[in-house]
N, C-alpha and C positions, 0 to 999 in steps of 0.2 A: 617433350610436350609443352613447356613453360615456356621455348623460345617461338614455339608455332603460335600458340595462343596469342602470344606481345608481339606477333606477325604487323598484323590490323593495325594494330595501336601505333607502331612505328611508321608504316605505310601512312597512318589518314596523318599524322604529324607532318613527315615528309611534304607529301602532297599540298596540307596548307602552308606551310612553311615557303614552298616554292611559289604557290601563287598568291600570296601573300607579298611577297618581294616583286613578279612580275608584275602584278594589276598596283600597286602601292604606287609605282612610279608615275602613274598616269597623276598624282597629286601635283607634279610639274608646272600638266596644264592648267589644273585648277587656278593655284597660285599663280601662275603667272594671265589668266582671264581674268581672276578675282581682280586684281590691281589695274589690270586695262578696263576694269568696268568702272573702276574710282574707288573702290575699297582702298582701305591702306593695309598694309602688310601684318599690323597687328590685327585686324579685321579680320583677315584669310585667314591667319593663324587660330583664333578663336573660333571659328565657322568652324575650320574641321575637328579641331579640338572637341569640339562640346556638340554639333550636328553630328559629324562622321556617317554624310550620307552622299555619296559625289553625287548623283543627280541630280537631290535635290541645291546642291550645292551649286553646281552647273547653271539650273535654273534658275536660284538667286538672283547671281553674278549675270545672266544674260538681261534679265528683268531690269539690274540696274543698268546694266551698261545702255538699253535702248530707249532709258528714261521714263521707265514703269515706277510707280512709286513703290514703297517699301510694303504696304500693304498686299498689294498684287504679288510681289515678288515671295512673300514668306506665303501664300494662300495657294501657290504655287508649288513651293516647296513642300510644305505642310502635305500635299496631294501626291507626289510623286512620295513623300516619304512614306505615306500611308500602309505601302506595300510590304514595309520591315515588321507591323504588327499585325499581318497573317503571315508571315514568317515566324514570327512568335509563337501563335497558336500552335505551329508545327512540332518546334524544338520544344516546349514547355514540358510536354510530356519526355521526350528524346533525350534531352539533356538532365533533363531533373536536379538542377540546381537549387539549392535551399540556401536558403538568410541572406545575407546583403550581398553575397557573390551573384545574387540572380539575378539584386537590381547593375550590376557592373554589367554580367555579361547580355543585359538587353543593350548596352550602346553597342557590342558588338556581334551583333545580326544583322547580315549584308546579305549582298545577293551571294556573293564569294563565299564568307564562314557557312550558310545554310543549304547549297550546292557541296562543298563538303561531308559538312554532318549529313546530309540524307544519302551519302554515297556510298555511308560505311555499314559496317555487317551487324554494327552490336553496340552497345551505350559508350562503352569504354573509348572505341574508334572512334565513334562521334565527337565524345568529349576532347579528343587528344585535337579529331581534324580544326573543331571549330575554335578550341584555344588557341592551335594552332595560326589559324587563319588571321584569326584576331589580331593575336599580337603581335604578328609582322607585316600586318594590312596596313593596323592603326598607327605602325610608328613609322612606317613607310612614307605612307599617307601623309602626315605631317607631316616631318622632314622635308618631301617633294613639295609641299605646301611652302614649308619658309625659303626651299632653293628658290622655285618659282618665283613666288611674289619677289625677292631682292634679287633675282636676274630676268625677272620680266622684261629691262629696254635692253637687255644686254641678250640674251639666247635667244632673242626671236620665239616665234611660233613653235610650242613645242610637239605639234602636229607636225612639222616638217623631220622630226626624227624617229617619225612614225610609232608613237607612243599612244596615239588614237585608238591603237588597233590591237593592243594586248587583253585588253579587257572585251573586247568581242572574241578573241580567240582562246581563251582560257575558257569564256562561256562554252565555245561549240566541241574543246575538246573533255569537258566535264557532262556535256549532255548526251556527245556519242554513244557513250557504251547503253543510256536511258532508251535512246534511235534505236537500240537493236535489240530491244524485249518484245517489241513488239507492233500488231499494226494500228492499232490503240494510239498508240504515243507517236507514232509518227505523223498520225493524222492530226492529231493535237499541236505536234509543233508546228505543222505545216498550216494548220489554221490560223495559228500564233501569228508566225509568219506573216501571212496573206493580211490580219488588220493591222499588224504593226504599219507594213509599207504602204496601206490604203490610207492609214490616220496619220501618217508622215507630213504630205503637201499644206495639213489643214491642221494640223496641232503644232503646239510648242515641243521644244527638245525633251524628252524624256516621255511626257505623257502616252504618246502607243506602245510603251511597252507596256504600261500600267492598264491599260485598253487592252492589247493582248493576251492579257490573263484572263479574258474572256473565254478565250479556247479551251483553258484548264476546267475553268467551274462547267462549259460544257461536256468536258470529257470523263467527269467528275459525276456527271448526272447521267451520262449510259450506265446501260445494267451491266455489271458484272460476269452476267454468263454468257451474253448474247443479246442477241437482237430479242424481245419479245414474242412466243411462239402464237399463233395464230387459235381462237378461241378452238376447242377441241382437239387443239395438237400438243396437248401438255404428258405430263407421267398417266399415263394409262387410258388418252386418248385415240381414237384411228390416226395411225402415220406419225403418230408421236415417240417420241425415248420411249423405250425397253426400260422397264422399271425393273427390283427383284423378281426374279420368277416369270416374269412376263417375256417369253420364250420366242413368242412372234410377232414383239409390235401391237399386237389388237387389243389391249389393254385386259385379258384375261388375263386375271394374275395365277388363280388355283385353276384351272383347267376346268369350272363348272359350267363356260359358254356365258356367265353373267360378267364383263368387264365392269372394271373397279371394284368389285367384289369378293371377298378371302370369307372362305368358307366357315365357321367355326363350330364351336361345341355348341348343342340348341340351348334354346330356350323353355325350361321345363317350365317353369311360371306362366309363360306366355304374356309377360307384363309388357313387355318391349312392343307385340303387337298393338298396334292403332289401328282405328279405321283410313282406309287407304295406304297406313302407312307398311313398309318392311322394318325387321328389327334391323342398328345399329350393329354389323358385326366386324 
């Protein structure tokens, strides 16, 4: 029973573990953008050190490179990073870290550790995927950061080694299994989708996906059980659900011909009678 249990725990490990190493390596490109923008390599290295957010990172380093000033560039960043502190909100509870471990692990809340944690069955998992994640995102991350920047004129584009494409594909095969719970969530991503690539032509790098989260707080606001039933089509309306006891739809619950109405012990008082009114039964 004790190795089923430490099942979970080992699996969300695993799993951040390995993409933790796959998406880390995209730090490459960083470092070596970062320093085609005019950063210097101490620069990069700092950025991810103490930021540890690639997009907003990305954004930075684009802002300098096309001669944005340094204002724009971090007001930029500052907005795409925005999205790590509703990621917080999620994990706070999830994770439930107490004393200065908590303020450590908000630098490592990414889109990576928090796709993890929400994948797994129970706290322990979570805890194991998102350490996981962390701490071989963040030294990945780095590392690829200081190769980058010091073989930035030397390795070329690190897009030509198709290192671009790890981090979208680690995305789509973490949300798959979310794809097939349901028609809910398909439809959410599918809207995701559709303003990401609408806000693409007309926004900076990073920003529609931030836009896209649109789809969630939409899909966030459907009800629960359904669509809204039609006034009088509710529990113990005409053509509505069969409540307890309500044997055919018409909303007679006790068989007296009065829908909505359960029969009870009387009223010897007769207090409950009003003018107009029936007693409460």
């Amino acid at each position: 029973m004790a190795d089923t249990s430490a099942e979970p725990v080992k699996r969300a490990a695993r799993d951040g573990l390995a993409l933790g190493l796959a998406v880390g390596t995209s730090g490459l490109a960083f470092g070596a953008a970062a320093v085609a923008s005019g950063l210097s390599v101490a620069q990069a290295c700092v950025l991810s050190l103490v930021a540890y957010t690639g997009a907003s990172q990305f954004a930075l380093a684009t802002a300098v490179a096309g001669g944005g000033n340094l204002i724009a560039g971090t007001a930029s960043a500052v907005l795409l990073g925005s999205r790590n502190g509703l990621y917080g909100l999620r994990l706070a509870s999830l994770l439930d870290f107490r004393g200065p471990f908590r303020l450590l692990a908000a630098l490592g809340i990414t889109d990576e550790s928090t796709a993890v944690s929400l994948a797994q069955p129970g706290r322990a998992a979570a805890r194991a995927g998102f350490l996981a994640t962390f701490g071989s995102l963040y030294l990945t991350w780095n590392a690829g950061t200081l190769a980058g920047a010091l073989g930035a004129g030397r390795l070329g584009s690190p897009n030509s080694f198709g290192l671009d494409v790890v981090g979208p594909a680690a995305f789509l095969a973490l949300l798959w299994p979310r794809l097939r719970d349901g028609r809910s969530e398909r439809m959410v991503a599918l809207a995701g989708a559709v303003i990401a690539l609408a806000a693409t032509p007309f926004c900076p790098p990073g920003l529609p996906v931030v836009l896209a989260a649109a789809a969630a707080l939409g899909g966030a606001l459907l009800p629960a059980g359904g669509p809204v039933s039609p006034a009088g089509a509710g529990l113990g309306g005409p053509g509505g659900p069969k409540g307890p006891g309500d044997l055919d739809g018409t909303g007679d619950l006790d068989g007296t011909g009065d829908p909505g109405e359960v029969s009870g012990p009387p009223d010897p008082s007769g207090a409950a009678e009003t003018a107009g009114e029936r007693p409460c039964r």
